[in-house]
MOPAC internal coordinates of N, CA, C and O (Angstrom, degrees):
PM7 1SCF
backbone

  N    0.0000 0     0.00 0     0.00 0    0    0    0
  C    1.4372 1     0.00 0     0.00 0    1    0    0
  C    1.5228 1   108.75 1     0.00 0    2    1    0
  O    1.2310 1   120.58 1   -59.03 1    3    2    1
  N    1.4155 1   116.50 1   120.97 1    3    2    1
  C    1.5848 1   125.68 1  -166.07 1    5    3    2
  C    2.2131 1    96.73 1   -92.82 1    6    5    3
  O    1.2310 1   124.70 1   -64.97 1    7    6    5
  N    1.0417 1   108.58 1   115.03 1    7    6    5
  C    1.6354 1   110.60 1   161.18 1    9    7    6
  C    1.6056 1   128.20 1  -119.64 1   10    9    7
  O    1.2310 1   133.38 1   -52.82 1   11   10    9
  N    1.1075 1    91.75 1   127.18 1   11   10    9
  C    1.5487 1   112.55 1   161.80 1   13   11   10
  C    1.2675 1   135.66 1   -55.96 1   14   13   11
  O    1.2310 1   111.39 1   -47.00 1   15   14   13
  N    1.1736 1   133.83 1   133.00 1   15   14   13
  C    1.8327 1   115.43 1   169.99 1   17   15   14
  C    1.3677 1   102.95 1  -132.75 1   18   17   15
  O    1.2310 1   134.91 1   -67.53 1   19   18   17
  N    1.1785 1    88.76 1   112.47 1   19   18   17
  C    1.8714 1   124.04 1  -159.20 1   21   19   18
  C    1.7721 1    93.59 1   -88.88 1   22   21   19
  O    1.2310 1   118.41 1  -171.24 1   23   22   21
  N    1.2095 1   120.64 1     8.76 1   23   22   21
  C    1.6045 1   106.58 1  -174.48 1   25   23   22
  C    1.6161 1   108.49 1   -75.48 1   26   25   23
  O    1.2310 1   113.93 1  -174.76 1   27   26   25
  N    1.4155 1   129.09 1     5.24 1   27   26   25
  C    1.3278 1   119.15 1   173.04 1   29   27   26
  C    1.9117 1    96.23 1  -148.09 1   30   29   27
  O    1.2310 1   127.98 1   -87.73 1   31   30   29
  N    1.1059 1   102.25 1    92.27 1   31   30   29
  C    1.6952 1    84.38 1  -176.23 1   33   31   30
  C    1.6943 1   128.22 1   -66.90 1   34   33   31
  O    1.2310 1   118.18 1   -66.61 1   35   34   33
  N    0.8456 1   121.08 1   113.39 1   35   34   33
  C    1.6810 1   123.33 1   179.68 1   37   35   34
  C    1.5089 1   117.37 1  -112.66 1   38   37   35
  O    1.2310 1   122.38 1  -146.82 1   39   38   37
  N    1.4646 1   113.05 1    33.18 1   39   38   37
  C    1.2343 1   126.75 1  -154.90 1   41   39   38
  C    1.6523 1   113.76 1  -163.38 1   42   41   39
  O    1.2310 1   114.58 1  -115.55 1   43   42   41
  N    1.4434 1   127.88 1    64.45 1   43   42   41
  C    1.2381 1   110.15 1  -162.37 1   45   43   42
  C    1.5460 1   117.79 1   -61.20 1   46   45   43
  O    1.2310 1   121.78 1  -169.11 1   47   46   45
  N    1.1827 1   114.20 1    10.89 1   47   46   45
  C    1.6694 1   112.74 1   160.68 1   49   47   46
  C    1.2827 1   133.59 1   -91.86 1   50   49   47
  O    1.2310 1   127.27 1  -167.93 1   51   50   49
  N    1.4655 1   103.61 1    12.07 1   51   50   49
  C    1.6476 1   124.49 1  -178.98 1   53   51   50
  C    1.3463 1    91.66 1   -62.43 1   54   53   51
  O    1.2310 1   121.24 1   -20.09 1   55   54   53
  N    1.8512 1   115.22 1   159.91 1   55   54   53
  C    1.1675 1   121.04 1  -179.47 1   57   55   54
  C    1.4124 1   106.66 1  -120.65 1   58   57   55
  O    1.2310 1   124.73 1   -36.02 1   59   58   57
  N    1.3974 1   108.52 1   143.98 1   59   58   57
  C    2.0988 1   112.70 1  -161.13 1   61   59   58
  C    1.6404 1    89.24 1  -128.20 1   62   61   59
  O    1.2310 1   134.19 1   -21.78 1   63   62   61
  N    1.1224 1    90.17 1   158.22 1   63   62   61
  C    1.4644 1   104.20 1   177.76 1   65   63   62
  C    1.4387 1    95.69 1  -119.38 1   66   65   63
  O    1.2310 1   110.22 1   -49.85 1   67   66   65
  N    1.5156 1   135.98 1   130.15 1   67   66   65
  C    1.5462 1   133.84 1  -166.48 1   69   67   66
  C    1.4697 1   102.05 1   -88.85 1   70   69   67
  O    1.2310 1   130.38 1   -38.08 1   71   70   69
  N    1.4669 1    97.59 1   141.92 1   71   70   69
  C    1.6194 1   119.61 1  -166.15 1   73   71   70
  C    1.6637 1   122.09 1    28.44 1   74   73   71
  O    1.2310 1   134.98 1  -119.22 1   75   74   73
  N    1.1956 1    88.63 1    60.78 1   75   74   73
  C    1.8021 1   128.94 1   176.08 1   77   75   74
  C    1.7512 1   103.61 1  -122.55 1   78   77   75
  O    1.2310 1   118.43 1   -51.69 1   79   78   77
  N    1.2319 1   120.59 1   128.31 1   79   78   77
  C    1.2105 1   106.69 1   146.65 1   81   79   78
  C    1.7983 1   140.37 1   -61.98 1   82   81   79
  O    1.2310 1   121.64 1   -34.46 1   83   82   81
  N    1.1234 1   114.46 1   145.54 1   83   82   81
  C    1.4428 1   100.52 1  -165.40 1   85   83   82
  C    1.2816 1   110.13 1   -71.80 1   86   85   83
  O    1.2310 1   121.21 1   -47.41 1   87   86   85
  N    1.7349 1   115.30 1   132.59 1   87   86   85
  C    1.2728 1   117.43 1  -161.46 1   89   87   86
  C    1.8047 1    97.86 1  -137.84 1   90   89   87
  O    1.2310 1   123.59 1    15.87 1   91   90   89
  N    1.5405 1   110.71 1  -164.13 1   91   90   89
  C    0.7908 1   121.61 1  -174.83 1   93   91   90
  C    2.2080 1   101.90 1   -96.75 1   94   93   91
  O    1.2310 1   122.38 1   -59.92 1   95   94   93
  N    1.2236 1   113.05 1   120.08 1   95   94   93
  C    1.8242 1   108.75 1  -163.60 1   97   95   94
  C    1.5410 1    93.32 1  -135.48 1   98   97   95
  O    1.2310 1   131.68 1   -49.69 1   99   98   97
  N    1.5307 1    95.05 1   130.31 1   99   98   97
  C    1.8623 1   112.65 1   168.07 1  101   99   98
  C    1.7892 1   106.65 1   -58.24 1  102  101   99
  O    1.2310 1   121.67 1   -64.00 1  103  102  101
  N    1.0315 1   114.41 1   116.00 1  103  102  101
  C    1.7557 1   126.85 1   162.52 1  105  103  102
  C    1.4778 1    85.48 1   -50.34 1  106  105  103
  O    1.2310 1   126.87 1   -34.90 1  107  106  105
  N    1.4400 1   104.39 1   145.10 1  107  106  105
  C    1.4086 1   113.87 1   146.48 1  109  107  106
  C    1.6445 1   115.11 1    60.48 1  110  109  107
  O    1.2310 1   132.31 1  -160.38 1  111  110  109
  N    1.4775 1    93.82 1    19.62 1  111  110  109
  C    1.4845 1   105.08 1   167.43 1  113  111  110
  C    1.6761 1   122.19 1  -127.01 1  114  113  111
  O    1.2310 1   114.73 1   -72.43 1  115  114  113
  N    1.5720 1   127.59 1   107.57 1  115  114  113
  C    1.3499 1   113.25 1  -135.01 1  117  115  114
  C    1.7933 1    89.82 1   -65.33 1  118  117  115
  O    1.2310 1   129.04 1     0.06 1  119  118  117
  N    1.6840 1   100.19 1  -179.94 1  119  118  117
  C    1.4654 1   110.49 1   156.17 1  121  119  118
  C    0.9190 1   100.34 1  -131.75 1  122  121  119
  O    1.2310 1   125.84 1    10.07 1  123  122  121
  N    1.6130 1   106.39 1  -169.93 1  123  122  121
  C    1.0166 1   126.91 1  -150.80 1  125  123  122
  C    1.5172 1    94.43 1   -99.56 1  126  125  123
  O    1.2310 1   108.77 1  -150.72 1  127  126  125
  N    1.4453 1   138.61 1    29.28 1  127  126  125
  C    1.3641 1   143.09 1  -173.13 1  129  127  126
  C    1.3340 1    86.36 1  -129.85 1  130  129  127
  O    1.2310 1   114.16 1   113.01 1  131  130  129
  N    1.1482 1   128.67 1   -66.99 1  131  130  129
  C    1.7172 1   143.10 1  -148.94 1  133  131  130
  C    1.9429 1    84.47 1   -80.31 1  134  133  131
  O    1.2310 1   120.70 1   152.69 1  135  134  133
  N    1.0217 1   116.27 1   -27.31 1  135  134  133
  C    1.9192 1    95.49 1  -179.69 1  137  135  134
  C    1.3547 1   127.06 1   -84.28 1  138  137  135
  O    1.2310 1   127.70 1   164.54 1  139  138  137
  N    1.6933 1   102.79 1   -15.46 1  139  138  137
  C    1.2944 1   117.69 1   179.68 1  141  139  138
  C    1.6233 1   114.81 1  -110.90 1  142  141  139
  O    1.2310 1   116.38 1  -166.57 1  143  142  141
  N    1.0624 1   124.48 1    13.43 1  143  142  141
  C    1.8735 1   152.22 1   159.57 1  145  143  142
  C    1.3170 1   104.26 1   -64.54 1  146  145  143
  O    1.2310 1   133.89 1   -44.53 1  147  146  145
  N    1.6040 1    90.74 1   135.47 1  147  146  145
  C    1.1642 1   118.65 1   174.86 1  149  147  146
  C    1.4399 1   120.22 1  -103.79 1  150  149  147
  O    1.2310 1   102.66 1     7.58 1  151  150  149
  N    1.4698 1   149.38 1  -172.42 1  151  150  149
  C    1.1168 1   135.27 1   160.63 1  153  151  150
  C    1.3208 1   106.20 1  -104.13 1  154  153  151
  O    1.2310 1   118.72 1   -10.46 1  155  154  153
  N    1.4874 1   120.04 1   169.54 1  155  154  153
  C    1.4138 1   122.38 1   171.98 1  157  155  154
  C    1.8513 1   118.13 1  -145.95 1  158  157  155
  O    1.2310 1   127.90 1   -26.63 1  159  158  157
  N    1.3310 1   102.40 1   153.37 1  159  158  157
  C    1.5420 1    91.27 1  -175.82 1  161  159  158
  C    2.0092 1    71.66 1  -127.84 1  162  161  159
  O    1.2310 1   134.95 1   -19.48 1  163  162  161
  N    1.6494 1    88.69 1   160.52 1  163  162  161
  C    1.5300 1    98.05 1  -161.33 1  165  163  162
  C    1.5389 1   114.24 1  -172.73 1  166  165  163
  O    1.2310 1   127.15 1   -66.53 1  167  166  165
  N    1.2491 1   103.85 1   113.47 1  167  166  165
  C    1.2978 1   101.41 1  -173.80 1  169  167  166
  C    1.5172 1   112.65 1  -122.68 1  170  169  167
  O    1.2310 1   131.38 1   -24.34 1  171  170  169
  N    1.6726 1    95.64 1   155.66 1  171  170  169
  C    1.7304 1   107.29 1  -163.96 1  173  171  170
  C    1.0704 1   109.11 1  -111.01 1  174  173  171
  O    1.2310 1   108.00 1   -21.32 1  175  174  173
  N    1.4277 1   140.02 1   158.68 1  175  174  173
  C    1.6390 1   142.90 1   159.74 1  177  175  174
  C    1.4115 1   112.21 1  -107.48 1  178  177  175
  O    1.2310 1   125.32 1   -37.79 1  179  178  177
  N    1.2021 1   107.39 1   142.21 1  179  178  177
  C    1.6977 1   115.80 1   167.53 1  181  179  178
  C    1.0616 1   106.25 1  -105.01 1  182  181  179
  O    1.2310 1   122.91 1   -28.85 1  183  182  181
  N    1.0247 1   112.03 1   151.15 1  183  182  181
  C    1.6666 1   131.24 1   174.44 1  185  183  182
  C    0.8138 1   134.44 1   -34.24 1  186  185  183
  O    1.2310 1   121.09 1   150.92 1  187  186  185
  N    1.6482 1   115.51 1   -29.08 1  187  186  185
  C    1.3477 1   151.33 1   164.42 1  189  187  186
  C    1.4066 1   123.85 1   -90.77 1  190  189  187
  O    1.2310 1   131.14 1  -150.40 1  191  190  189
  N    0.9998 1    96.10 1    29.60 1  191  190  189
  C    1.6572 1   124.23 1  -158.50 1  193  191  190
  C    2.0448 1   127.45 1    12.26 1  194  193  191
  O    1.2310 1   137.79 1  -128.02 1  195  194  193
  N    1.5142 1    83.13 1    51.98 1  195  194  193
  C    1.7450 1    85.53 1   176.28 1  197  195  194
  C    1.2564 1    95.42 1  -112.20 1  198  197  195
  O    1.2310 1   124.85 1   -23.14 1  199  198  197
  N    1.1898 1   108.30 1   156.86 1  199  198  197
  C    1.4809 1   128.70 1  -152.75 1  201  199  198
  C    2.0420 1   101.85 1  -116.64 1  202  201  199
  O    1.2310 1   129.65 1   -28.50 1  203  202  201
  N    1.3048 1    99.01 1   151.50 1  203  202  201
  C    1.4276 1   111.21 1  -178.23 1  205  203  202
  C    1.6904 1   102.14 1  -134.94 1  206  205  203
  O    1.2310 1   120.88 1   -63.16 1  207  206  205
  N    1.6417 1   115.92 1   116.84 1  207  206  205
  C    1.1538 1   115.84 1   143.85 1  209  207  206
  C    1.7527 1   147.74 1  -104.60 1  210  209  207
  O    1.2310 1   124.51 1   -35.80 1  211  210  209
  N    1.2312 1   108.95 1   144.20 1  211  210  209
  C    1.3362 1   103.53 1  -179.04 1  213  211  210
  C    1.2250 1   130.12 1  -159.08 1  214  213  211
  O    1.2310 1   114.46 1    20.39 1  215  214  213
  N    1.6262 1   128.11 1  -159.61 1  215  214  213
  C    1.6271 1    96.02 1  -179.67 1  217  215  214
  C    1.6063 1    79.69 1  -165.68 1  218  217  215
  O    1.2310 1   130.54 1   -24.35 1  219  218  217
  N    1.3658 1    97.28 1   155.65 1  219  218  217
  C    1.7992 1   110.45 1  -169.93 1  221  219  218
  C    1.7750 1    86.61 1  -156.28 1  222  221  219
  O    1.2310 1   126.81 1    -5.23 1  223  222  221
  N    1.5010 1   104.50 1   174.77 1  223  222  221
  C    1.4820 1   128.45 1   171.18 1  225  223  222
  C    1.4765 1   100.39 1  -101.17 1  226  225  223
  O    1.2310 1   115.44 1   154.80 1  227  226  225
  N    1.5636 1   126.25 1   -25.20 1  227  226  225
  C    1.6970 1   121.87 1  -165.66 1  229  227  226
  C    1.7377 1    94.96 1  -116.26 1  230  229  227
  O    1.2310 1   121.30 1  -109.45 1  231  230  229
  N    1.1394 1   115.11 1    70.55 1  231  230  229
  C    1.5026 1   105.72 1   166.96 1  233  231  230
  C    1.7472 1   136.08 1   -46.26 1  234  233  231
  O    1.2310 1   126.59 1   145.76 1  235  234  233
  N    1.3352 1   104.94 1   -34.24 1  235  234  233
  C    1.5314 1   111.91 1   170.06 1  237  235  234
  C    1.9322 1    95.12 1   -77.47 1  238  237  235
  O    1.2310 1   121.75 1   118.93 1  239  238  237
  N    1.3146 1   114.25 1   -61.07 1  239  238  237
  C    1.7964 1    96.81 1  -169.05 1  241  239  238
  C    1.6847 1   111.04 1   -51.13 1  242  241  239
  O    1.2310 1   115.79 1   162.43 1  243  242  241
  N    1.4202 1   125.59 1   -17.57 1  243  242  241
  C    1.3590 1   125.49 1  -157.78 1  245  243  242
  C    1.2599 1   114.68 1   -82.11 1  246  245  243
  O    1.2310 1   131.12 1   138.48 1  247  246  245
  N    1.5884 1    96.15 1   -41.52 1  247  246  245
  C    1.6548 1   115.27 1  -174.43 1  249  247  246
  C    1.8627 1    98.18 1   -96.29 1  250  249  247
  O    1.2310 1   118.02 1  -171.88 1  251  250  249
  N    0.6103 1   121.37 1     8.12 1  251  250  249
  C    2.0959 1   134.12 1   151.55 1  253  251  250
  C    1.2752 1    99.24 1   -83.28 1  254  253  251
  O    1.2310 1   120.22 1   128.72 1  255  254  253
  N    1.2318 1   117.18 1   -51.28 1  255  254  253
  C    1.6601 1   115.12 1  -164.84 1  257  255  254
  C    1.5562 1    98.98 1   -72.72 1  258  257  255
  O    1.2310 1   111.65 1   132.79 1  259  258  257
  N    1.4587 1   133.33 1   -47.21 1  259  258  257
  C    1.1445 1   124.45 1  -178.95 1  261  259  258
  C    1.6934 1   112.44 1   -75.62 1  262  261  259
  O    1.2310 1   115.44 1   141.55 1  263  262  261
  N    1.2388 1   126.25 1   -38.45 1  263  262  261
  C    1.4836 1   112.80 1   165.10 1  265  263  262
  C    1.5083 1   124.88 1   -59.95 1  266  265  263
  O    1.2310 1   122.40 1   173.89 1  267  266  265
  N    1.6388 1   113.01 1    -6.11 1  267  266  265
  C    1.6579 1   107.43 1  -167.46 1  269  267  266
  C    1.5982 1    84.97 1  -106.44 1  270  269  267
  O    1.2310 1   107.18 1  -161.18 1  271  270  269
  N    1.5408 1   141.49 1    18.82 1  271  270  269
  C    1.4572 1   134.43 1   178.75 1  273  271  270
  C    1.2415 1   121.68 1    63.89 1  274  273  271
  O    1.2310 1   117.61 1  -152.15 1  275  274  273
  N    1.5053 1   122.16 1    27.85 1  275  274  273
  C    1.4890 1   128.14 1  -157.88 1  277  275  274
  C    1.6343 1    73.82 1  -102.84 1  278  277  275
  O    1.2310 1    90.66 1   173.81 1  279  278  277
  N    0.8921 1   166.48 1    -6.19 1  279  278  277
  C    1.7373 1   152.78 1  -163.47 1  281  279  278
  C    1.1060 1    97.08 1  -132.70 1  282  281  279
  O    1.2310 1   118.26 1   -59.79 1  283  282  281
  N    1.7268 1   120.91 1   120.21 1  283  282  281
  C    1.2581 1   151.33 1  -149.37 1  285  283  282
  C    1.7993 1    89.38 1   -92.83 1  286  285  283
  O    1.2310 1   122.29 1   155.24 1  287  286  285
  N    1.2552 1   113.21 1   -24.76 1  287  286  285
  C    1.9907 1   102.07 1  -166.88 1  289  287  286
  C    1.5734 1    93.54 1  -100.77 1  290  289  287
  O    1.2310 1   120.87 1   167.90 1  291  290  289
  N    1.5869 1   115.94 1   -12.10 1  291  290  289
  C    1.9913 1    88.53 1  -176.20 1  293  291  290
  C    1.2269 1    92.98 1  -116.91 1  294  293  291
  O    1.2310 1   109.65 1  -177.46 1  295  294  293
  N    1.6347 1   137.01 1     2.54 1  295  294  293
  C    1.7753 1   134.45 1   165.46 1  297  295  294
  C    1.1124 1   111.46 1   -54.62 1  298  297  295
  O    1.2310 1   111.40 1   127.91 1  299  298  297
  N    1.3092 1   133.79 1   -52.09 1  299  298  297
  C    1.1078 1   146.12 1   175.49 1  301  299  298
  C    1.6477 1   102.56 1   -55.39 1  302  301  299
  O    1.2310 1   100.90 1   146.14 1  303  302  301
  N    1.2266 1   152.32 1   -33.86 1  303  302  301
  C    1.2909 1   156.90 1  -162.49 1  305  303  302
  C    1.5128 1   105.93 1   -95.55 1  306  305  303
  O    1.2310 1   119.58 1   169.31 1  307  306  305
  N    1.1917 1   118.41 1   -10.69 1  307  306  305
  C    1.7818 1   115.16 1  -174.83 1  309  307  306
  C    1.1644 1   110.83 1    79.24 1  310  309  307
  O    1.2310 1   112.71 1    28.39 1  311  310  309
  N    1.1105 1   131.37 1  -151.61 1  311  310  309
  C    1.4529 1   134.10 1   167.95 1  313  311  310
  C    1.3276 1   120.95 1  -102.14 1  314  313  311
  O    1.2310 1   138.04 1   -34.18 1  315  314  313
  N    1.7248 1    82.64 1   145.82 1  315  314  313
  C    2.1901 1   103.87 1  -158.76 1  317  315  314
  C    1.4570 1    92.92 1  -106.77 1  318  317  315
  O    1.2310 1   127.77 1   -22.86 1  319  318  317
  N    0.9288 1   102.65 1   157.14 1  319  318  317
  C    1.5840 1   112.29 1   155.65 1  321  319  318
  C    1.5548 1   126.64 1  -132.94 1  322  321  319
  O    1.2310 1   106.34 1   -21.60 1  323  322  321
  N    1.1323 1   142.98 1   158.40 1  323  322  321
  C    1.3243 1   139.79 1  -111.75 1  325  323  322
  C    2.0927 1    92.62 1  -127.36 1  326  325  323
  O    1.2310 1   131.37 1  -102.50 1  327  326  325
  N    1.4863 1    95.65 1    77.50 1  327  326  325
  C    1.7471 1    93.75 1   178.93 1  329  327  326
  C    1.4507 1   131.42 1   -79.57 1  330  329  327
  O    1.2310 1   121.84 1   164.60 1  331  330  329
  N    1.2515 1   114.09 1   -15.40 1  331  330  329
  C    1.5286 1   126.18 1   174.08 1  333  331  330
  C    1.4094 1   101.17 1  -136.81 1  334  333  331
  O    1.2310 1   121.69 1   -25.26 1  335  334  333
  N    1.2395 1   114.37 1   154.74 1  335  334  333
  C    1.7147 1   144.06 1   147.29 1  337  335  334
  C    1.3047 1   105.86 1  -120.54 1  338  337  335
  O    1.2310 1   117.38 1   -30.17 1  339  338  337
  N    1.5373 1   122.60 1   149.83 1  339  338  337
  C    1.4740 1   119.27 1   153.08 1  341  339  338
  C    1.8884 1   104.07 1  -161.80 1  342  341  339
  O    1.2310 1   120.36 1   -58.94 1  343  342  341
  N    1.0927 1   116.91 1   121.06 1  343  342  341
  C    1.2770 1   135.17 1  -160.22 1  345  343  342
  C    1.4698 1   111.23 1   -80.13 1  346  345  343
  O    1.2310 1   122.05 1   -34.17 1  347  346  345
  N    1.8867 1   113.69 1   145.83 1  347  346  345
  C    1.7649 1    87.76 1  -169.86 1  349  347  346
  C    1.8408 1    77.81 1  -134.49 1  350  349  347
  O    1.2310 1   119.11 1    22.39 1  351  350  349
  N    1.0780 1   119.30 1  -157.61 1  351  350  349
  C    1.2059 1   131.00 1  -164.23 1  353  351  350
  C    1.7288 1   106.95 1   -91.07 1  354  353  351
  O    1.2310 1   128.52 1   124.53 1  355  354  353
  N    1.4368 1   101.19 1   -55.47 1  355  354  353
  C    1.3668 1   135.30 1  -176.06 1  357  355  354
  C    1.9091 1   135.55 1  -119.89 1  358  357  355
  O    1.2310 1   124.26 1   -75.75 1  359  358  357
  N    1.5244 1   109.42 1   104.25 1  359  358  357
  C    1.7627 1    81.96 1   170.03 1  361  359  358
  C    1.3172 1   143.56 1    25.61 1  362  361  359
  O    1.2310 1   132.54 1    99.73 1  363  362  361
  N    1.6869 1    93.37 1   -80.27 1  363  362  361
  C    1.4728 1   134.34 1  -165.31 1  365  363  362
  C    1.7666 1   101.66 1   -64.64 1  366  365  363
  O    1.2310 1   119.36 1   127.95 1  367  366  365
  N    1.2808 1   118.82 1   -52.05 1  367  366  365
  C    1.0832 1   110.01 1   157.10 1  369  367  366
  C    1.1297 1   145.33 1   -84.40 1  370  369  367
  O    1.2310 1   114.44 1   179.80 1  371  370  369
  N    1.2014 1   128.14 1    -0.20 1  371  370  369
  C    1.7059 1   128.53 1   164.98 1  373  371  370
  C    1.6861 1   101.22 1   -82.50 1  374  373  371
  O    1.2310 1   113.12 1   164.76 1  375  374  373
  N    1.3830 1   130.61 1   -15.24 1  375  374  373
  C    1.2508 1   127.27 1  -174.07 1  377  375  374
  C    1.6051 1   120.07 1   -85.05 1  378  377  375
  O    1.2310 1   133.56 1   153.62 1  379  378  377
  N    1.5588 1    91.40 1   -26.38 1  379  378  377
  C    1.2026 1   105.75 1   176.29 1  381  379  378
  C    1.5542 1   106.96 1   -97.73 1  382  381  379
  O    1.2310 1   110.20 1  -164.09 1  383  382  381
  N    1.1822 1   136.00 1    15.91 1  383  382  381
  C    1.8196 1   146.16 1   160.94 1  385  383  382
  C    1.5287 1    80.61 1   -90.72 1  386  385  383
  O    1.2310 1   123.32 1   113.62 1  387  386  385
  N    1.1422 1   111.24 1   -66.38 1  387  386  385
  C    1.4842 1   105.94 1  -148.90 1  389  387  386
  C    1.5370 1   120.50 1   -72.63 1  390  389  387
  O    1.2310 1   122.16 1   169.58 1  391  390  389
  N    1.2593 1   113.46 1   -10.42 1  391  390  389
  C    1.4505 1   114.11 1   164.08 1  393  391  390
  C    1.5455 1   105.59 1   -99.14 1  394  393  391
  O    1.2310 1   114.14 1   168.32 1  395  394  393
  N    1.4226 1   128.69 1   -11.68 1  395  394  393
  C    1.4599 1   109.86 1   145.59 1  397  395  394
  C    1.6165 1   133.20 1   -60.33 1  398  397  395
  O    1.2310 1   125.54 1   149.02 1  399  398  397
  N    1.6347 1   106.97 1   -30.98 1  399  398  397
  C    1.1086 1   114.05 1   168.16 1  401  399  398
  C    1.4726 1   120.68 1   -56.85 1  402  401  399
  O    1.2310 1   122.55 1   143.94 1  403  402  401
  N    1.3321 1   112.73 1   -36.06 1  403  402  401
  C    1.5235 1   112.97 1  -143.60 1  405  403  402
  C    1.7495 1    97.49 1   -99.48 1  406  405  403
  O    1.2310 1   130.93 1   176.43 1  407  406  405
  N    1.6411 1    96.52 1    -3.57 1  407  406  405
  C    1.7178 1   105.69 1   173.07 1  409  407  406
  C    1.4797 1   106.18 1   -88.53 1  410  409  407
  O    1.2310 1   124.45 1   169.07 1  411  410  409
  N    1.3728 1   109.06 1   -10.93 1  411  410  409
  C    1.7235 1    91.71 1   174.03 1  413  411  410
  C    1.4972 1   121.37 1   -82.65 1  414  413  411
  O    1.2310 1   111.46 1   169.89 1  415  414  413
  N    0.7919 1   133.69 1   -10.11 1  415  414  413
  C    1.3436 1   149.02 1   167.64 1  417  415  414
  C    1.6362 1   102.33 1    41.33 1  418  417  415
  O    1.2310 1   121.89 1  -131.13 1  419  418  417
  N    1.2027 1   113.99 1    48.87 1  419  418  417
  C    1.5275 1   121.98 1  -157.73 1  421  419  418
  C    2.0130 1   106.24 1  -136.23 1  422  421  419
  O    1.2310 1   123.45 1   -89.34 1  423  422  421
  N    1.2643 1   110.99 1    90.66 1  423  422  421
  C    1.4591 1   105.76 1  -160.03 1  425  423  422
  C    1.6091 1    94.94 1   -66.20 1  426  425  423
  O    1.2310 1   130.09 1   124.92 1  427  426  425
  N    0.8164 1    98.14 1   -55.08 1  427  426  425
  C    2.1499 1    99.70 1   174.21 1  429  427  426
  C    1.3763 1    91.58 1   -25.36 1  430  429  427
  O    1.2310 1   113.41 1    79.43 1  431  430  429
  N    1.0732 1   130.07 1  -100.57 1  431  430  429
  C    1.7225 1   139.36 1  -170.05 1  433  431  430
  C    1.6951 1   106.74 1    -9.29 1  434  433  431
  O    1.2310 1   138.58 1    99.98 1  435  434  433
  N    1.5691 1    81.59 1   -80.02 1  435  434  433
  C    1.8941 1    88.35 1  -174.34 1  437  435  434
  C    1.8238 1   101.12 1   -57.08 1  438  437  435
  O    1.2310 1   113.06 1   161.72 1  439  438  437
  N    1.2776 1   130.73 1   -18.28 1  439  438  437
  C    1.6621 1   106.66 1  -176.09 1  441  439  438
  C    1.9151 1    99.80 1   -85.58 1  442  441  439
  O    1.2310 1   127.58 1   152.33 1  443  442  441
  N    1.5108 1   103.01 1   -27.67 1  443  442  441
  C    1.7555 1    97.19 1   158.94 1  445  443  442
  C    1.4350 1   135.25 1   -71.36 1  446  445  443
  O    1.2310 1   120.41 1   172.46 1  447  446  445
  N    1.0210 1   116.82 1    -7.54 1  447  446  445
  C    1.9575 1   139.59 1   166.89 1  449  447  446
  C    1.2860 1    71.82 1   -68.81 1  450  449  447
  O    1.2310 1   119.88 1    70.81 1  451  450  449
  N    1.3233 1   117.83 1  -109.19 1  451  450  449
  C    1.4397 1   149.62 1  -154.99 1  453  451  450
  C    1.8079 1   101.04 1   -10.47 1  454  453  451
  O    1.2310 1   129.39 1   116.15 1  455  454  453
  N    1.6868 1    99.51 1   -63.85 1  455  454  453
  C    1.5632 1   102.59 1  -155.97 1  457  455  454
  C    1.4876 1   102.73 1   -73.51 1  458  457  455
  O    1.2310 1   124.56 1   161.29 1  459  458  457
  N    1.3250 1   108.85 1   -18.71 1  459  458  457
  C    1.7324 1   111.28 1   177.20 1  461  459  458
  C    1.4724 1   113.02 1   -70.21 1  462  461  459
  O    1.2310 1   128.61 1   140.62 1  463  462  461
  N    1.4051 1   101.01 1   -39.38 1  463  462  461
  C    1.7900 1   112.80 1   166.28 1  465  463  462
  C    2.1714 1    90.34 1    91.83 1  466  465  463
  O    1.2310 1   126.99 1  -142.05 1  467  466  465
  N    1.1551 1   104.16 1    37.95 1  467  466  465
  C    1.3896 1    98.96 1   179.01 1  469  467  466
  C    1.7620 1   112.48 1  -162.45 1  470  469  467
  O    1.2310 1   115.38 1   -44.47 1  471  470  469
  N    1.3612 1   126.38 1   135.53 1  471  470  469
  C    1.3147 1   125.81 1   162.13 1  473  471  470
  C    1.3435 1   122.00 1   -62.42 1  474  473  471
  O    1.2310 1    98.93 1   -81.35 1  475  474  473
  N    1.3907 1   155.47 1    98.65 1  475  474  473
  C    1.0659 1   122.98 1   127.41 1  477  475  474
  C    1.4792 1   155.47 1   172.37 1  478  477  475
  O    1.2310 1   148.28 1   -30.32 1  479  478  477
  N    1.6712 1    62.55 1   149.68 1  479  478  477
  C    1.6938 1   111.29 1  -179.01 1  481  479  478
  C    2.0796 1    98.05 1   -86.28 1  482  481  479
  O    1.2310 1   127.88 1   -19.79 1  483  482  481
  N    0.9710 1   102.43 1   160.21 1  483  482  481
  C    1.4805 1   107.08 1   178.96 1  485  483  482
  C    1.8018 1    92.33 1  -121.73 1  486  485  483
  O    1.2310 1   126.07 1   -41.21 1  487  486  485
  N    1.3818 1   105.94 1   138.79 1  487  486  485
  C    1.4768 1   116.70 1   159.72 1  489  487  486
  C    1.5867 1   123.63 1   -51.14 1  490  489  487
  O    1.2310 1   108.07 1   -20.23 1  491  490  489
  N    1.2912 1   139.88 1   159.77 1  491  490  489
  C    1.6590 1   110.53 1  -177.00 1  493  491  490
  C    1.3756 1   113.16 1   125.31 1  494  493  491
  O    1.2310 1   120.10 1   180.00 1  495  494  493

C-alpha cells in the first residue's frame, strides 16, 4: 500500500478526502467519499463569457482545481465560475454527455443548457 502525506500540498495531484483534515491516505484504496460519489458533467463561464465543459466524480475538488490554475485549458480563461452541475449514474456516462457537449461547438446551445439549468442530451 503506497501513501502520501498530503499535510503540505506541492503537488496538485495529491489526493484529499473532503472535510477531512489533510492526512496521510492509501492511493487506490476507496473511501468512504469516493464509494458514495456520483459523477458529474459541469460547466463553467468566464468572464468573458467562454464556456468550459467537463465531468469529474469530485465536483467541489475539480472546480478548486480549476480556480487554484492547476488546468492548463481554463488558466488561460481567468476566472470561471461554476454555471451548471448535472449528475449521471456512472463516469462512463457523464463522459460520454460531455463529449457530446463539447461536439457542439455552438455557444448559443450551451448558454440554452445553461439558462434551462438542465442537460438534455442522453448518454448512448
Amino acid at each position: 500500500m503506497e501513501y502520501f502525506d498530503c499535510g503540505v500540498p506541492k503537488n496538485p495531484y495529491y489526493r484529499f478526502i473532503v472535510g477531512v483534515a489533510p492526512t496521510r491516505i492509501a492511493v487506490g484504496v476507496p473511501t468512504e467519499a469516493s464509494e458514495l460519489s456520483m459523477a458529474f458533467v459541469y460547466i463553467l463561464e468566464s468572464e468573458s463569457g467562454a464556456f468550459y465543459i467537463g465531468s469529474t466524480l469530485d465536483i467541489n475538488q475539480r472546480v478548486r482545481h480549476h480556480a487554484g490554475g492547476y488546468t492548463p485549458s481554463t488558466k488561460r480563461l481567468g476566472k470561471m465560475h461554476l454555471v451548471l452541475t448535472q449528475q449521471y449514474s456512472t463516469l462512463s456516462e457523464a463522459r460520454k454527455v460531455e463529449r457530446q457537449l463539447k461536439k457542439l461547438k455552438r455557444k448559443d446551445y450551451i448558454r440554452k443548457i445553461v439558462a434551462d439549468g438542465y442537460i438534455k442530451l442522453k448518454s448512448g
